[in-house]
Structures are given as C-alpha cells and as structure tokens.
N, C-alpha and C positions, 0 to 999 in steps of 0.2 A: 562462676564466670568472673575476670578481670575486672575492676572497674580504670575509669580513666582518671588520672587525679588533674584537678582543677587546675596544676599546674603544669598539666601534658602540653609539648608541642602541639599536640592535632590542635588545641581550643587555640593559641597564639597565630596559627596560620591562617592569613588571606584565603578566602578562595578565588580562584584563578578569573573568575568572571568581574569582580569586585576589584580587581588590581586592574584589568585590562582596562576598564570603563575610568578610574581614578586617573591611568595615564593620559587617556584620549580626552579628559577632561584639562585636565592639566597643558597640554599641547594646545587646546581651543584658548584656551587664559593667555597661553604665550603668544598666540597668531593675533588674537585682540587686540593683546597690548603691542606688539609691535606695527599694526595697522593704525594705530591711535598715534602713534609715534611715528609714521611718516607724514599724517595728515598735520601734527604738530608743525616739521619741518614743510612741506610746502608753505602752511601759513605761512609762516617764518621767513620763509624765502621772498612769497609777495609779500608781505608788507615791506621787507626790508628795500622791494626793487623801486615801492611806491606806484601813486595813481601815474597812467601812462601822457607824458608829455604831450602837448598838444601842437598840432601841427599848424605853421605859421602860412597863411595861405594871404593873399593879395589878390583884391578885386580891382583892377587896372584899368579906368575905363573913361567915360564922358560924362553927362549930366544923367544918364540911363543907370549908371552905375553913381552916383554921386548920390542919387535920390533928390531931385529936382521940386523944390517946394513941399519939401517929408519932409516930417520928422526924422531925427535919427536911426528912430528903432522902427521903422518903416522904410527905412531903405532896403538895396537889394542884399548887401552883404549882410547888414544887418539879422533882417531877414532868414538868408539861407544859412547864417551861422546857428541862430535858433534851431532852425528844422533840423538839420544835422547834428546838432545837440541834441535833440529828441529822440534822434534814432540810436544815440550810443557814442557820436563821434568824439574826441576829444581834438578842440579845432577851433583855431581863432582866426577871424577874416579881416583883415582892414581895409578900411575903406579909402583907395586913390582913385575915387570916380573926381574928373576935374570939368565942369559946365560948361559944356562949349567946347571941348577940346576934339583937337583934329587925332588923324594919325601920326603928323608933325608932330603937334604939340605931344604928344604922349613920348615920340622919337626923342624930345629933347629932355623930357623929364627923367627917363627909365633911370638914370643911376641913382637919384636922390628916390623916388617914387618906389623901387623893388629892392628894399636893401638886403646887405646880405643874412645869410640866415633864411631867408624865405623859400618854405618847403615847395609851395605852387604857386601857379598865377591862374588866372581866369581873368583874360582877355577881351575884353572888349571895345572897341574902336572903329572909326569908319564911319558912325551913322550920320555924323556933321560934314564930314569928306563928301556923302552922297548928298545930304540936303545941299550944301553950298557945290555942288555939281562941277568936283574938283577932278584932276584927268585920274581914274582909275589904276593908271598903271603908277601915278605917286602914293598914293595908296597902298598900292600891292607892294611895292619897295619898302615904301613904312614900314606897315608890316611883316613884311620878310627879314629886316632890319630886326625887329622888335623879338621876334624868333627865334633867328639865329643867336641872339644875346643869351635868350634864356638858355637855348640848347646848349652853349656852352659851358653856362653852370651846371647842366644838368637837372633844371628844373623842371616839371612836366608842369602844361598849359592844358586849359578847356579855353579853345576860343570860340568865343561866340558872333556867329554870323550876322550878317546883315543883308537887307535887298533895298535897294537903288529906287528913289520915287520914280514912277512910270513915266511922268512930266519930263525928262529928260531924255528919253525916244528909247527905243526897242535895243540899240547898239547899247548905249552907255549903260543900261540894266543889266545888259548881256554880261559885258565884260566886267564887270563891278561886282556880281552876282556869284561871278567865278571866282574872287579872290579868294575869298574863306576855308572851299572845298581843295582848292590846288594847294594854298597854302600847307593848311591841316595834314594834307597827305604829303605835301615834302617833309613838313617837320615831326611828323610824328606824332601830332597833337591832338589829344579830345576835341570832336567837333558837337555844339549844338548850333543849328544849322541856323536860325532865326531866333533871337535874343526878341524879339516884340510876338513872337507865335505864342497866339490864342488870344491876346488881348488887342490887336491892331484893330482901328475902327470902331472900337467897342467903346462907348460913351461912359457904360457904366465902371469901365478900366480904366479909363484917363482922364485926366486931368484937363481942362478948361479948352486948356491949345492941341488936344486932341493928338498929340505929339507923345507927353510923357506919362507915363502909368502913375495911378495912384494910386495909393497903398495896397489897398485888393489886388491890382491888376499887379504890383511887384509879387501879391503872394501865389498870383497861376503860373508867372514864371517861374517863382521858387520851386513850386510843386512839378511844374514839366521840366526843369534842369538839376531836378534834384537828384536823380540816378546816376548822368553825367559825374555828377558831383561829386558823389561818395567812389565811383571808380578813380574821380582826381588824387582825391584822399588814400586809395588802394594804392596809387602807382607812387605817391611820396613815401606814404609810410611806407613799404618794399625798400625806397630808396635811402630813408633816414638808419632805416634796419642793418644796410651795408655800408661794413668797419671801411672810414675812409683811407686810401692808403697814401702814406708820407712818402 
C-alpha cells in the first residue's frame, strides 16, 4: 500500500469546516470593530456640539413674583429654576418681579425689563390693578399691549392668572376675571389660570399680611405650574432650534 509523505498536499490542506468558521470569525472581529468605531464617532460628535445651551427665560411680574420679604433663593423664579433643573432642564430664570407694580408699570418697563435674547417670559401682572380696584378694561389693554410685544418677537409666554377681590362686587370680578382666559387665547399663550391656587387663605402659605406666599407657599406654586413650565420650555427650545432667516 502507498504511504502518504509528510510532505503530501492532503496533510497541508484546511478542512472545509475549519476555513468556513475562521472566516465567520473573522467578519464578527470586522463588525466589532466597526461598531466600536461609530460609537467612537458619535462620542466625538457630542462632545464636540457641547452641554446644551440654556434657555433664557424672564419671570416678568409684581411683588408675587419679586419674592416679597424672601430670600433670594426662595423666591418664585428662583424656585421654579431649581425644580426644572432637577428634572433635566437646562434653563436660567431672571428675576423682573418689581413690588408694587401695576400692569402700567410693567407696560412701561418691558423694553429695559425683557431684553433681547430672551427665549420666554412668564407673565405675571394685575394682582395690584385688582387690589387698587383699577377699571379692568386698563388692564386688559396692558396686557394685550404686553402680548402683542412679545408675539412679535416671537417669544412664547405662560401667563398667569389672576381673580379680582370679591369686595369689589360681582361685575368688576366678572370682567377682571375674564382678562387672562380671552387674552391667552387671542395670543396664543400658556395659561395657568390662578398664580395664588392652592395657597390663598392658607396661613401656613403666607406671610403675616396674608397677601404674599412664603417660602413653602412659593414652592406649591412651583409644583402646580411646573408642567406649564417645562411645555414653556418645549415651545422655546422648538423655537431656538429654527435656523433664523436673514
């Protein structure tokens, strides 16, 4: 019988099981490394775009929004910038709450008070117009003034409501009560519909003159306008997102 010599083809060749598995091994190395290699580039690409810009928002408003005998960081923008930084947001509030101020006074400030740059406002005004039991329908002009500004920059607003002390009769409540919801829906505007809901009357919310929240009582508002809030935030950044055109 034949023998085979040590240096035969047969002993030098693969068998065909042992090639197949070496290439499909082979191909799993190449899919790796190319999977490794696009996660490289993503990274790459965020870090390069950086953390996401924050959005410049303006608390616009009277002694409610000023923080009225608070501390700073107990006030309301204060406040709702925190919680909204908890949740993820990237978002800076300033504070133009002015003590005392009408919807006049607000009327006269808005150029130096919202400058440009600023992503939103949240609006609040009126609730001195209603204690000093001033005619509603100056008010509602205010207002609608105050609106109309923004709308033309294109800035989206949460305004927030107000209701007319009762002491002033059934009519001036009426029509005073109406401004916020007719306004809101001419302009387009987030409504939360009472800026003092949940804390009114409540001693252990307010402060001395049973008038202005204190600290606790600014953080049930934080918590009930907080959803508002972060849809504010949805409709600027949308807006920041679109390239503006020259």
């Amino acid at each position: 019988m034949k023998r085979t010599s040590a240096h035969s083809p047969m002993c030098c060749c693969t068998p065909w099981g042992v090639r197949v598995a070496r290439r499909a091994f082979s191909e799993v190395v190449a899919l790796v490394l190319l999977f490794n290699l696009a996660l490289g580039i993503v990274a790459m690409c965020a870090n390069a775009a950086g953390p996401l810009k924050p959005l410049k928002v303006v608390a616009f408003g009277d002694s409610l929004t000023a923080g009225y005998l608070l501390p700073p960081p107990e006030a309301f923008p204060a406040q709702l910038e925190k919680a909204l930084r908890a949740r993820g947001h990237a978002v800076e509030i300033a504070n133009a709450g002015v003590s005392g101020d009408t919807t006049s006074g607000g009327l006269a400030r808005f150029s130096w008070a919202i400058p440009e740059g600023t992503d939103a406002v949240i609006l609040e005004l009126g609730a001195n117009d209603a204690l000093r039991g001033i005619d509603p329908k100056m008010a509602r002009t205010n207002l609608d003034r105050l609106l109309s500004e923004l709308s033309k920059r294109g800035v989206p607003v949460l305004l927030a409501g107000m209701k007319a002390p009762r002491n002033w009769g059934d009519a001036y409540a009426t029509e005073f009560d109406a401004i916020f919801p007719d306004l809101a829906q001419k302009h387009g505007a987030l409504l939360y519909p009472f800026f003092l809901d949940g804390i009114v009357l409540d001693a252990k919310l307010n402060l001395g003159d049973g008038l202005h929240p204190n600290g606790p009582g600014v953080a049930v508002i934080v918590e009930r306008i907080l959803p508002l809030a972060e849809q504010l935030l949805e409709q600027a950044r949308k807006r920041v997102a679109v390239p503006s055109r020259s």
